[in-house]
matplotlib code that plots the C-alpha trace (Angstrom):
import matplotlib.pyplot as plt

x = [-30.0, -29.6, -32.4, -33.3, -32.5, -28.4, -27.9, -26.1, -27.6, -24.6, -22.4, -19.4, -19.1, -16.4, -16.8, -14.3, -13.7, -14.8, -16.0, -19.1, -19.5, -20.2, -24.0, -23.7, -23.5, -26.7, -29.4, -26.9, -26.5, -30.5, -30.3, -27.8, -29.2, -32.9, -31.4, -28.6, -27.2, -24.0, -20.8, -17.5, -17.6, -14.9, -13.9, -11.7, -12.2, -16.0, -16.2, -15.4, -18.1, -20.8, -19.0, -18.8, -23.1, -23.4, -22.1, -23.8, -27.2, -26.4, -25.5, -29.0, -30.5, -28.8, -29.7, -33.5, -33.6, -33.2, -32.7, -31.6, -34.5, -33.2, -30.1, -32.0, -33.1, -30.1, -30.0, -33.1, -31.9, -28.6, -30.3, -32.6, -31.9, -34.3, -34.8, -31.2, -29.2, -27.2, -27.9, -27.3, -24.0, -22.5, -23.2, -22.0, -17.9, -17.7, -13.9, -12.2, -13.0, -9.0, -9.4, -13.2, -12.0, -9.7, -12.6, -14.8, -12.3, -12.2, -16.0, -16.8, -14.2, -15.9, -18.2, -21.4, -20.3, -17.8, -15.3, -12.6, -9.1, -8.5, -11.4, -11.5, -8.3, -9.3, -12.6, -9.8, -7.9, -10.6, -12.2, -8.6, -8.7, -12.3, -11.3, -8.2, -8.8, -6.2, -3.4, -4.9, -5.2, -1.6, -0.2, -2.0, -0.4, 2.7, 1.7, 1.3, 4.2, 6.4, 4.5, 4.9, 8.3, 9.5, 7.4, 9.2, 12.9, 11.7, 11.1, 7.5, 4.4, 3.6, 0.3, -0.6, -2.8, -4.0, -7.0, -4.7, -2.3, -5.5, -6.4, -3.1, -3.0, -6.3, -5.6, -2.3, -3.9, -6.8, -3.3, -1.9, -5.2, -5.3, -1.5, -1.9, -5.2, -3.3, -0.3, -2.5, -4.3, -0.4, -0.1, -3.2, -2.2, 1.7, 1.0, -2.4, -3.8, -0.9, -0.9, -4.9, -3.7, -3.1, -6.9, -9.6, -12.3, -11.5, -14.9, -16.4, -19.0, -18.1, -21.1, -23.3, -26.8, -25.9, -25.8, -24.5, -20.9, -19.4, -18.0, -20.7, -23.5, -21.8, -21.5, -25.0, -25.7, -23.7, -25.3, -29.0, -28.5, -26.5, -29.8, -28.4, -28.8, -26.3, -24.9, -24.0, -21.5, -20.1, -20.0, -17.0, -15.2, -15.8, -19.4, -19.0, -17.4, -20.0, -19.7, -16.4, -17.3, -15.3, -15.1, -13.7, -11.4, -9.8, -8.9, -8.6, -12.1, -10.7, -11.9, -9.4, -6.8, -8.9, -11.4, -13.7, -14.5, -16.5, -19.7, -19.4, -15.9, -15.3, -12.1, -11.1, -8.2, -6.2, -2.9, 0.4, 1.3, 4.5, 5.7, 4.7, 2.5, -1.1, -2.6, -5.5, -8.3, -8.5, -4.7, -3.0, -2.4, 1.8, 0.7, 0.7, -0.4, -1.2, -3.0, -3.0, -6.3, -5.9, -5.9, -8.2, -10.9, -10.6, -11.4, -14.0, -17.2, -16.4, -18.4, -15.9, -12.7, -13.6, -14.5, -10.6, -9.5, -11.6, -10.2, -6.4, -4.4, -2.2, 1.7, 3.3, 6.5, 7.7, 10.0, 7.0, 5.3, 5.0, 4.7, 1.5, 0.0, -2.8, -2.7, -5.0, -7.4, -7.2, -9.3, -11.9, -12.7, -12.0, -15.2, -15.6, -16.3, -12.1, -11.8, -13.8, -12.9, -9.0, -9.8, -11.7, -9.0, -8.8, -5.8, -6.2, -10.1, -10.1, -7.9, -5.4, -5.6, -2.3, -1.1, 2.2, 4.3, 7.6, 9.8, 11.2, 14.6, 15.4, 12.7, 12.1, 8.4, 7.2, 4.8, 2.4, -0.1, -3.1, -4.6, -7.1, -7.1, -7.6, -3.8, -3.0, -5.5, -8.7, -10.6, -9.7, -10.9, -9.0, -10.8, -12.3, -10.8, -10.6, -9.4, -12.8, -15.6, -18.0, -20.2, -20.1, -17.9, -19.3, -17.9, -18.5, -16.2, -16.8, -15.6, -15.4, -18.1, -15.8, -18.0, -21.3, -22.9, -22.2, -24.4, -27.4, -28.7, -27.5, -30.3, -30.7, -29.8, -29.0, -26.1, -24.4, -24.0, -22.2, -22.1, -19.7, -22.0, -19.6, -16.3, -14.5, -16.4, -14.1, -10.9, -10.2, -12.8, -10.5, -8.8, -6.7, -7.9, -4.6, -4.9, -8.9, -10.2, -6.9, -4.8, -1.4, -1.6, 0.7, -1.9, -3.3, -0.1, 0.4, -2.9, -2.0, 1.3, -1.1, -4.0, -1.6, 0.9, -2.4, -4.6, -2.2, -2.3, -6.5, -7.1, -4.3, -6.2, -10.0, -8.8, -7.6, -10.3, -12.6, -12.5, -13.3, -17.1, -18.3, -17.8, -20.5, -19.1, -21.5, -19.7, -19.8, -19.3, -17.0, -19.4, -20.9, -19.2, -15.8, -15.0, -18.0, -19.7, -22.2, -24.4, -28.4, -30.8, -31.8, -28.0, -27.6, -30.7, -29.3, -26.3, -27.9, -30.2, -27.5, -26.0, -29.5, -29.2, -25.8, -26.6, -29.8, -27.7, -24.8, -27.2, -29.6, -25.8, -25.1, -28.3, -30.4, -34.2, -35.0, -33.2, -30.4, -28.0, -24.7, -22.5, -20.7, -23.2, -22.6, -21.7, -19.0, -17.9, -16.9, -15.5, -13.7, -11.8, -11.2, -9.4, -7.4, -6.7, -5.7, -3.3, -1.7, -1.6, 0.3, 2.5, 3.7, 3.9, 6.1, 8.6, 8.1, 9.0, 12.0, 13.5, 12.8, 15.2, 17.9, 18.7, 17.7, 20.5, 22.1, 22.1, 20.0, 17.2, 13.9, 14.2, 18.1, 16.8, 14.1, 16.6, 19.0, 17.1, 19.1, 15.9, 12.3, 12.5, 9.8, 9.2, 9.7, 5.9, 5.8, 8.4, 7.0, 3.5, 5.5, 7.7, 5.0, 2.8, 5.7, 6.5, 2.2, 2.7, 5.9, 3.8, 1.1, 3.5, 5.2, 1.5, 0.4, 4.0, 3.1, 0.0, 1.3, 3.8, 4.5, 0.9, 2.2, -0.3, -3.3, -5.4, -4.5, -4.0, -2.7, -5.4, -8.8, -9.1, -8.2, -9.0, -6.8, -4.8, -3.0, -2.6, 0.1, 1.2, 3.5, 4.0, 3.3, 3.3, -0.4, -1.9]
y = [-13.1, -10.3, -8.8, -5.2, -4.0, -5.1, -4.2, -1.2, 1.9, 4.0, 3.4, 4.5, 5.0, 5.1, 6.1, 5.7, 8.4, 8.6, 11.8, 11.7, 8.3, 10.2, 9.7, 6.3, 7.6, 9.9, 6.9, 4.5, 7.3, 8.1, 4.5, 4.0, 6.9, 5.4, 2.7, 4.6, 7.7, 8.7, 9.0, 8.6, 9.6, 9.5, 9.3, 10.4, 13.1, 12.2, 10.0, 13.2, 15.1, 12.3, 12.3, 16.1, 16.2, 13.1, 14.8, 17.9, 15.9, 13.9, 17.4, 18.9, 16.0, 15.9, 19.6, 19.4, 19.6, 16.5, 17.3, 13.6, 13.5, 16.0, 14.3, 11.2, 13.4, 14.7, 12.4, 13.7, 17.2, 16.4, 14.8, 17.4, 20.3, 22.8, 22.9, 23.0, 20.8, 19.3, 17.8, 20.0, 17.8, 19.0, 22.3, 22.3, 22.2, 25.4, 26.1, 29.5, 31.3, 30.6, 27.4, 26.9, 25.0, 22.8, 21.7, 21.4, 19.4, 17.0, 16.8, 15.9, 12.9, 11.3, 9.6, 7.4, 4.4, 1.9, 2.4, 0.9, 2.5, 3.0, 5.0, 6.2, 8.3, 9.4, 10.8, 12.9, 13.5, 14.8, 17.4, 18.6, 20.2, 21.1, 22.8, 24.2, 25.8, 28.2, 25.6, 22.8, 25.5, 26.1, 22.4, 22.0, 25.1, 24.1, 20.0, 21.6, 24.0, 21.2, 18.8, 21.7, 22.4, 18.9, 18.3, 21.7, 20.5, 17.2, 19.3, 18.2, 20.6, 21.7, 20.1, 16.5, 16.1, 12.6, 11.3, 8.8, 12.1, 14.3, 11.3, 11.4, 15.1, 15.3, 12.2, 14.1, 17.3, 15.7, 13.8, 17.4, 19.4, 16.7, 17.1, 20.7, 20.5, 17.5, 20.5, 23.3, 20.8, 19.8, 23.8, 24.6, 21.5, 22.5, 26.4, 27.8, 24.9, 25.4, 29.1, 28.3, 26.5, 23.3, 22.5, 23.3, 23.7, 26.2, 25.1, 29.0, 30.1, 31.2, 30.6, 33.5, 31.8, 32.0, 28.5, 26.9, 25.8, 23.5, 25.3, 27.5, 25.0, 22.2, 25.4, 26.2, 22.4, 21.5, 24.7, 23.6, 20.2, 21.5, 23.9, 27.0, 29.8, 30.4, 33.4, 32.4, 30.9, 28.5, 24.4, 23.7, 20.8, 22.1, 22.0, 18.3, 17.6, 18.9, 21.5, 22.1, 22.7, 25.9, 29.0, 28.6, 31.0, 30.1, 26.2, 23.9, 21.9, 18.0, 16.5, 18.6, 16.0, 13.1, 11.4, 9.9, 12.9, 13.7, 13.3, 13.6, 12.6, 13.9, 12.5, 12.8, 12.2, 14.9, 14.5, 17.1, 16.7, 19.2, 16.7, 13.5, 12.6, 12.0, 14.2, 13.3, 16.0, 17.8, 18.2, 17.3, 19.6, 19.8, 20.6, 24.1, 25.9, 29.8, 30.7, 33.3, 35.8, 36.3, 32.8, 31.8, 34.1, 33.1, 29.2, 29.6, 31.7, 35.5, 33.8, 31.4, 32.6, 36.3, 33.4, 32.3, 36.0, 35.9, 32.9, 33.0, 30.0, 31.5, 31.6, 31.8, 31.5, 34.5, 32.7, 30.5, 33.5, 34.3, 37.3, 38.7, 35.6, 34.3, 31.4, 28.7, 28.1, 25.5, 22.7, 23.5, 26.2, 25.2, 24.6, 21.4, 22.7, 23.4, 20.3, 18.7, 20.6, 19.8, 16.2, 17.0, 18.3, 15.7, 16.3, 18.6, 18.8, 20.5, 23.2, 22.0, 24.2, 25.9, 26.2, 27.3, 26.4, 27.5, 24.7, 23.8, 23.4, 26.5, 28.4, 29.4, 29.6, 26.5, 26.4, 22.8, 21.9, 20.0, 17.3, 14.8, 12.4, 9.7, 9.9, 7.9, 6.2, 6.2, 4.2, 4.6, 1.4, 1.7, 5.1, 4.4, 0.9, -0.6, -4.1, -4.8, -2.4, -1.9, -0.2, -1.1, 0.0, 0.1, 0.7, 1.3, 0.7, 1.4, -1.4, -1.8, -4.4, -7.4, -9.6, -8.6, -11.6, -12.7, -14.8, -12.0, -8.4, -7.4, -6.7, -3.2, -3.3, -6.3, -7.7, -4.5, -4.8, -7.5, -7.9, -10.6, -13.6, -15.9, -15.2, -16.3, -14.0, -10.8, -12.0, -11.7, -9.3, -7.3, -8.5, -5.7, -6.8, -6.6, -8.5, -7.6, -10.8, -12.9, -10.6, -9.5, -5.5, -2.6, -0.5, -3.0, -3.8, 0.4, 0.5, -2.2, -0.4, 2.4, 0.9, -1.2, 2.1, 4.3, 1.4, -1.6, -0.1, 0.2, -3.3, -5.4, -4.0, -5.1, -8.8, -8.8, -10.5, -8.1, -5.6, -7.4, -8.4, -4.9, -3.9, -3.4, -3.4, -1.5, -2.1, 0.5, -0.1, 2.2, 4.7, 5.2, 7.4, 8.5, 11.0, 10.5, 13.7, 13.8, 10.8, 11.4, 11.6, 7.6, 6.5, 9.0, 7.5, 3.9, 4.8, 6.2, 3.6, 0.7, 3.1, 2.5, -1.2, -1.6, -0.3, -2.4, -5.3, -4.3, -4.0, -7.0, -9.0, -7.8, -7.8, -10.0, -10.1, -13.7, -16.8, -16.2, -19.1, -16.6, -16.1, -12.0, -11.2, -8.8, -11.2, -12.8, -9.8, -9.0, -12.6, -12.2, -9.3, -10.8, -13.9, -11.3, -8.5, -11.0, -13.6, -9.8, -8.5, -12.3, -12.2, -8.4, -9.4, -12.3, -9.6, -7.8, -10.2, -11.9, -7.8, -7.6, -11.2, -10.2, -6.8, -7.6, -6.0, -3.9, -0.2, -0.9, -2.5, -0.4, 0.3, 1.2, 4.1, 4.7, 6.2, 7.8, 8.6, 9.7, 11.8, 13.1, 12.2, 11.7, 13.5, 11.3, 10.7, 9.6, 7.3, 5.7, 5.2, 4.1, 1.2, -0.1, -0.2, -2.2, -4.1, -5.2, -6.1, -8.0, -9.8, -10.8, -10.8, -14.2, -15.2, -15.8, -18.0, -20.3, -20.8, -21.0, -23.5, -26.1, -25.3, -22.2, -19.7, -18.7, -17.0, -18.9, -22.5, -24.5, -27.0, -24.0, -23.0, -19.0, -16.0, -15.8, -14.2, -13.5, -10.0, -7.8, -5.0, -2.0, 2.2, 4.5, 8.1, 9.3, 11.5]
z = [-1.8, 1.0, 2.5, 1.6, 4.9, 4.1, 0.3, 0.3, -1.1, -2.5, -4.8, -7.1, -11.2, -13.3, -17.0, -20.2, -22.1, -26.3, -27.2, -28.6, -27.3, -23.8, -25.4, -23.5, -19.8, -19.3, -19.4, -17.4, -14.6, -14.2, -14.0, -10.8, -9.5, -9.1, -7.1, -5.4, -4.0, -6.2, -4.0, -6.1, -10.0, -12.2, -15.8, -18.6, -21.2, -22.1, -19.0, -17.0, -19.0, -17.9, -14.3, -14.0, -14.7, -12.4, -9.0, -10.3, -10.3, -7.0, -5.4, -6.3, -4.8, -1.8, -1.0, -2.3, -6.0, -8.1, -11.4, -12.7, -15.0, -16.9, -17.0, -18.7, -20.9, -22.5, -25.0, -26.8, -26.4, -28.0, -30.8, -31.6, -35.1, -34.5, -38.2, -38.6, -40.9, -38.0, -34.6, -31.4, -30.8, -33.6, -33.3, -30.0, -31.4, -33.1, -34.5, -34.8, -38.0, -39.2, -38.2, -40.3, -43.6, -41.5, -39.1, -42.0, -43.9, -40.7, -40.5, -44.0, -43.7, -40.8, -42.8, -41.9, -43.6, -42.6, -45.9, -46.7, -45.1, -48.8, -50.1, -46.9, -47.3, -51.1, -49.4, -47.0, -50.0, -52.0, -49.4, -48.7, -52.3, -51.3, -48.3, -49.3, -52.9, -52.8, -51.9, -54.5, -57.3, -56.5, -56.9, -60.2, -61.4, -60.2, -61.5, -64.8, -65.2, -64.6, -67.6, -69.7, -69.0, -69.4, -72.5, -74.2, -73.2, -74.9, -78.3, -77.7, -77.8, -74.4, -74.4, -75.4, -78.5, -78.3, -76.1, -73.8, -73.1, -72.3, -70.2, -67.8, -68.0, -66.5, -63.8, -63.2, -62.6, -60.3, -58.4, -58.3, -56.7, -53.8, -53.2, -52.6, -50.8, -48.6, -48.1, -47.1, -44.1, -43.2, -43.1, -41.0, -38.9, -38.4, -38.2, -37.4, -34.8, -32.6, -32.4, -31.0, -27.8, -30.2, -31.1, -33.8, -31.3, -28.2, -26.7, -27.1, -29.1, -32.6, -34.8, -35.9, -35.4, -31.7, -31.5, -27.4, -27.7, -25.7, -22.4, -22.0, -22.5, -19.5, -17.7, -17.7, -17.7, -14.4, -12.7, -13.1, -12.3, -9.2, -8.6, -9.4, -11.4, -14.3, -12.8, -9.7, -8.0, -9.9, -8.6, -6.9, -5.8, -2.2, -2.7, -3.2, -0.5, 1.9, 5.0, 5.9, 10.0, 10.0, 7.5, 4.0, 5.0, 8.6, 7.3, 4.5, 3.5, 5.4, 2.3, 0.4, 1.9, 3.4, 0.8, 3.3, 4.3, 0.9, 0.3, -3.8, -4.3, -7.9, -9.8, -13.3, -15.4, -17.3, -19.1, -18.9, -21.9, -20.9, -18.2, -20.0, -17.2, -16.2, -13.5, -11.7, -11.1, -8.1, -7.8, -4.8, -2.7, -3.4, -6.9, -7.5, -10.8, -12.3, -14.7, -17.3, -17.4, -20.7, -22.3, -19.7, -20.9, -24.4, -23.0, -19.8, -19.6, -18.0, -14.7, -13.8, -14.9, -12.7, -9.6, -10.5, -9.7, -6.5, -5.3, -5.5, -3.4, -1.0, -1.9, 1.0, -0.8, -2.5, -4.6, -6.1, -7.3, -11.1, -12.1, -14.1, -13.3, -10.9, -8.7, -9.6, -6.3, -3.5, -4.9, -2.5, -4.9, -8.2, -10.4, -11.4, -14.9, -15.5, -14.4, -16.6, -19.6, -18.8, -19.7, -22.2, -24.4, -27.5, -29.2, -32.3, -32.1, -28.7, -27.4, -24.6, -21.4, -20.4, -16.8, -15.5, -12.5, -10.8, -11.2, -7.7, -8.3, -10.9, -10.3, -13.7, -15.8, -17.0, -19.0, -18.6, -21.5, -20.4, -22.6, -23.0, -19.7, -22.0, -22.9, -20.5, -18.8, -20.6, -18.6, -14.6, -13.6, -10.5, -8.8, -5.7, -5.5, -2.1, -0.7, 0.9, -0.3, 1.6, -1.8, -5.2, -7.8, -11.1, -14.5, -18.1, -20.9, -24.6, -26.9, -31.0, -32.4, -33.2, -30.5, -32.1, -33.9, -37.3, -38.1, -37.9, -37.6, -33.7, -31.5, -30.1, -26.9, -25.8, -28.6, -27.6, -23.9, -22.6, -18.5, -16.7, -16.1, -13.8, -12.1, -15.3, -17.6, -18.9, -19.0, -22.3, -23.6, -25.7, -29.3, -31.2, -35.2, -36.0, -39.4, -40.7, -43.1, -42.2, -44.2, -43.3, -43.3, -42.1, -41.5, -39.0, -37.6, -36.9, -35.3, -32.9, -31.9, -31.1, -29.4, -27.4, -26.4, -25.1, -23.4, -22.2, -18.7, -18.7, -20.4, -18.2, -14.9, -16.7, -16.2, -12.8, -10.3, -8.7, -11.3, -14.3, -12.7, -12.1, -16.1, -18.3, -21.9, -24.1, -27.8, -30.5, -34.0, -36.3, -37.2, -33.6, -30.6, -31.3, -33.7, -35.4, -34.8, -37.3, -35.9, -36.8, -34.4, -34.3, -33.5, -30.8, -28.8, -29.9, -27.8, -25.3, -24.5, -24.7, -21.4, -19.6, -20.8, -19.4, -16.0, -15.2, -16.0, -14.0, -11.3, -11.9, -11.5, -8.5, -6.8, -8.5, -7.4, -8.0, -8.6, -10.2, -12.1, -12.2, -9.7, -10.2, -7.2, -4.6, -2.1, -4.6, -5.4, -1.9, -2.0, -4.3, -3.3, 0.7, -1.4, -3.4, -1.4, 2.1, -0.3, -1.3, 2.0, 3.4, 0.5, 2.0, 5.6, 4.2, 2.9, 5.7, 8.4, 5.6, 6.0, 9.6, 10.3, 7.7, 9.1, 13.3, 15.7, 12.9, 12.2, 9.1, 11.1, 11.6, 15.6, 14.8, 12.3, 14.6, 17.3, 14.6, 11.1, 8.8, 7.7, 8.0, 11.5, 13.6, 17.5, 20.2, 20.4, 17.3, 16.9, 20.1, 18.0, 15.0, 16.8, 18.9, 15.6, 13.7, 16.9, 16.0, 12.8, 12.8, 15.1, 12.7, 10.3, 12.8, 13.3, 9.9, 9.3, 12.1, 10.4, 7.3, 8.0, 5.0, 3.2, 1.5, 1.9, 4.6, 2.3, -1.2, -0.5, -3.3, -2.4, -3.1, -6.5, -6.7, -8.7, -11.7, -12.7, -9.4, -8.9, -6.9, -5.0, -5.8, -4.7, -7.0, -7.1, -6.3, -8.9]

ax = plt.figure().add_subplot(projection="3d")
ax.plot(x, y, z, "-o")
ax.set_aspect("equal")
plt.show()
C-alpha cells in the first residue's frame, strides 16, 4: 500500500451514455470528487449530461464555490412531483404540441413491467388507436366498407346475423382500429418528426404549467454549479481550460490545441449523422461549422445562442463563408451546454442539432445533422488514455441484468455493481441474450445484429488489459435507465445510489486502505499498462528498424526524402531536428534487437506470463 504522501489526488471519468440511466452518475461523481480533484470528464449522450455538470462542479470549486453537494443531490430533486402526477424527469421532455399524441403514444408504451415482446407490441398497438383516433376511426370505416362490400357481391346481407359472425366482425374491427392507429404513428414518424429537426422532444419548454424543460434547466444547472448567475456569461470550454496568459482576443487559448494545458479537459461524443461519422466535442480546430439563428433559437435559451452572435470564429477565407449564416465560435468560447446537448440527441425522442459547413472541395452548403454520441461510441472508454498514467482513469458502464443472481432477490446495491477483482476479472463481462429461455427466436437474433453493429467497437476495447480494471459495471434491468422515462421516485434513488456504490468500489480497488486479497490496485494498474504499452512500443520499433534496412541508400529511405520531399516539406532547421531525432530512435530501435536477440521480446518474454489479450497499435483520424 502507498503512503498518502504518493497516491495521486486527481483523476479522470468517463461515463456511458443511456438516457435516463444518466441517474447513475450524480452520486458516483460527489463520490470521486470527495477524494479527488476532477481533471478529464467525458461521456456520451447521458454520459456527457453527467460530464457536462461534473467540470461545471470541479470549476466552482477550483475558483471558490463548491457546489458538488448539490450535484449529490440531484437525484432527489429529479425524483420529486410537487403534487404532480409525474416525476420532475419526465416532465423535463416536453414535445411540440404537433408532435403531443405521438410522444404520448411513446410514453404509455414504456411500461413498468418486464412483458413479454408479444404483449408488449399489442400494448403499442393498442395506444396507437388511443393516440391516433382520427386515423383508427378511419381504418375501421374503411375495415368495414370492405366486409360489407364483399358480403353484398356474395348476395349475402351486409351484416352477419349469427353470434360467431358478430364475434369476427367485432375482432376484425378491433384488428382494423390498431391498423389505422399503427398508420397514423408511421405518419407522424415519416412526416411531422422530421420537419421538427427529426425528434419529438426539441429540449424547450412547451408545457403550460411552466414546468423546466430540458435545455433550459442544464442551462441553469451547469451555471450554478459553475457559480454563476443564470444570466450571465454562459460556461465555456475556455473557462475550463484555465487563464489563457494573454487576451482572448490577441491569441488562441493553448489548451485549445494542447490538452495538457487544461485544467478541466471536457470531451464528449457527438455523432454526424450527415457524414456518417462520429465527432468528438470540442471540434478540432480544422473543423469549421455555422449556424443558423433561426433554428438555433428554437433549440438553446435566448442567453446562449445571443453569446453565439457575440462570438463569431474568424473566416479568414472569403470563400468559406455562408451566407445568412453565423460562424460557430473557436472552442474557447463555445458553452459547454451545446455541447452537451449535441450528444444528447437520441434519435426520434430528441431533436438533432443542425450545423452547416462549406465543403472544401465544391464549396457548396452542406448541411450536417448532429445526433446522439452514442451512435457510435457509446461508451469512450478510451478518453484520456495514456501509455503510462500518471492519474487514474476511471469508468462507468451501464449493463442489462443477465449477471444478477438467480437463485434470489438481488441486493440493493451491491448485486448490481460489479468491480474487476483480479487482473483476469472483465474480460468477458458482456453476453448478447441472443436466444432468451434456450429458444431459437428472430427477434433475438435482430437484436443481436443491432447491439453488435452500435457497441462492437466499445465492448472489444472493455477487455483489453489496462482498461478493463478501472470499470465499474453498475447493471440495470429492463425497466430501469433507458427509455424508461416514467420510473417512480424509489427506482430513481435505486439507480442513483448503485452510481455512489460503484465509485467507492472503484476506488476502494485501486487504493485499498487495509489488507487487501485482490490485485486491480493502483500499482498494478500502472503495471499493467508499462507491460502493455512497452511490448507495443518494441513491436513498432521492430517495424521501424525492418523499414529502415529494406529501403537504406535508396531514394525511398527517410534521409533521401529528407533532402528532396516530395511534400509538406520541412525548413532546413527542422529537418536537421527531424533526422537527428530518427538517427535516435533507429538507434533504440538497433538497441532493443541486441537485446532481444533469440528470446523474442524485451518487454513480453515468452517465458513471463502476460496480459491477455495482446493488444495493438494503429493511426486513426483524431476526432
Amino acid at each position: 500500500m502507498l503512503p498518502d504522501g504518493a497516491l495521486p489526488t486527481e483523476c479522470d471519468l468517463v461515463m456511458k451514455g443511456g438516457i435516463t440511466s444518466g441517474i447513475v452518475y450524480p452520486r458516483a461523481i460527489a463520490e470521486f470528487a470527495r477524494r479527488f480533484r476532477l481533471r478529464s470528464i467525458g461521456g456520451a449522450s447521458a454520459g456527457a449530461i453527467a460530464a457536462a455538470a461534473a467540470a461545471a462542479a470541479q470549476y466552482g470549486r477550483n475558483n471558490g464555490c463548491d457546489r458538488f453537494d448539490e450535484l449529490e443531490q440531484l437525484p432527489e430533486w429529479l425524483a420529486g412531483d410537487e403534487g404532480m402526477p409525474h416525476t420532475r424527469l419526465l416532465r423535463l421532455f416536453q414535445p411540440r404540441q404537433r408532435l403531443r399524441p405521438l410522444y404520448r403514444w411513446l410514453l404509455g408504451g414504456l411500461s413498468e413491467s418486464t412483458y413479454s415482446r408479444w404483449r408488449t407490441a399489442l400494448r403499442w398497438a393498442l395506444l396507437a388507436a388511443r393516440r391516433f383516433p382520427l386515423p383508427a376511426l378511419a381504418g375501421l370505416v374503411i375495415a368495414l366498407a370492405m366486409v360489407a362490400g364483399l358480403r353484398g357481391c356474395a348476395g349475402l346481407p351486409l351484416w352477419p346475423s349469427s353470434h360467431t359472425g358478430v364475434v369476427l366482425l367485432g375482432v376484425l374491427g378491433v384488428l382494423a382500429l390498431m391498423l389505422g392507429g399503427c398508420a397514423g404513428v408511421l405518419r407522424a414518424l415519416t412526416r411531422t418528426v422530421p420537419r421538427h429537426f427529426y425528434g419529438i422532444c426539441d429540449g424547450m419548454p412547451h408545457d403550460a404549467d411552466r414546468a423546466p424543460a430540458l435545455t433550459p434547466w442544464l442551462h441553469g444547472l451547469l451555471q450554478r454549479l459553475a457559480g454563476r448567475d443564470r444570466g450571465g456569461a454562459p460556461l465555456t470550454f475556455g473557462d475550463l481550460w484555465g487563464p489563457a496568459g494573454t487576451p482572448r482576443g490577441r491569441r488562441r487559448h493553448p489548451g485549445a490545441t494542447r490538452t495538457s494545458a487544461r485544467d478541466i479537459d471536457l470531451r464528449v461524443m457527438t455523432t454526424a449523422l450527415s457524414q456518417g461519422r462520429p465527432y468528438s466535442l470540442p471540434f478540432e480546430p480544422k473543423d469549421r461549422f455555422h449556424f443558423d439563428e433561426t433554428e438555433f433559437r428554437q433549440l438553446f435559451p435566448a442567453d446562449v445562442v445571443d453569446w453565439l452572435l457575440a462570438h463569431p470564429a474568424a473566416v479568414r477565407d472569403a470563400r468559406m463563408r455562408l451566407p445568412g449564416l453565423h460562424p460557430l465560435p473557436e472552442m474557447e468560447h463555445l458553452p459547454i451546454l451545446v455541447a452537451a446537448r449535441m450528444s444528447l440527441s437520441f434519435p426520434l425522442l430528441v431533436c438533432a442539432v443542425p450545423l452547416y459547413r462549406c465543403h472544401p472541395v465544391t464549396r457548396e452548403r452542406e448541411r450536417v445533422w448532429f445526433s446522439d454520441g452514442g451512435l457510435c461510441s457509446n461508451f469512450p472508454v478510451h478518453y484520456f488514455d495514456a501509455p503510462l498514467p500518471s492519474r487514474p482513469t476511471f469508468a462507468i458502464n451501464l449493463t442489462d441484468d443477465v449477471f444478477l443472481p438467480r437463485d434470489r432477490e438481488p441486493a440493493e446495491p451491491d448485486d448490481f455493481v460489479f468491480v474487476p477483482e483480479h487482473n483476469a476479472g472483465g474480460q468477458d463481462h458482456h453476453v448478447v441474450d441472443l436466444e432468451p429461455k434456450g429458444r431459437p427466436r428472430l427477434g433475438g437474433f435482430i437484436g443481436a445484429l443491432l447491439e453488435t453493429l452500435h457497441n462492437w467497437t466499445d465492448n472489444t476495447q472493455l477487455r483489453v488489459p489496462g482498461f478493463r480494471d478501472r470499470v465499474a459495471h453498475v447493471r440495470l434491468r429492463r425497466n430501469e435507465g433507458g427509455l424508461n422515462l416514467r420510473m417512480q421516485r424509489e427506482l430513481i434513488l435505486q439507480l442513483a445510489e448503485r452510481g455512489r456504490h460503484a465509485a467507492k468500489r472503484l476506488v476502494g480497488a485501486f487504493f485499498p486502505r487495509a489488507e487487501y486479497e485482490h490485485d486491480t490496485t493502483w500499482q498494478n494498474h500502472r503495471w499493467v499498462r508499462f507491460r502493455t504499452s512497452f511490448t507495443l512500443l518494441e513491436e513498432a520499433l521492430a517495424g521501424v528498424l525492418a523499414s529502415h534496412r529494406r529501403f537504406e541508400g535508396q531514394d525511398t529511405s527517410i534521409e533521401a526524402l529528407h533532402a528532396e520531399p516530395p511534400s509538406y516539406p520541412y525548413t532546413p532547421q527542422q529537418a536537421q531536428r527531424s533526422l537527428a531525432a530518427y538517427g535516435k530512435i533507429i538507434a533504440l530501435a538497433h538497441e532493443l534487437a541486441r537485446l532481444r536477440g533469440r528470446r523474442g521480446s524485451v518487454f513480453d518474454p515468452p517465458s513471463s506470463p502476460a496480459p491477455k489479450p495482446r493488444s495493438q497499435l494503429r493511426i486513426r483520424p483524431r476526432m
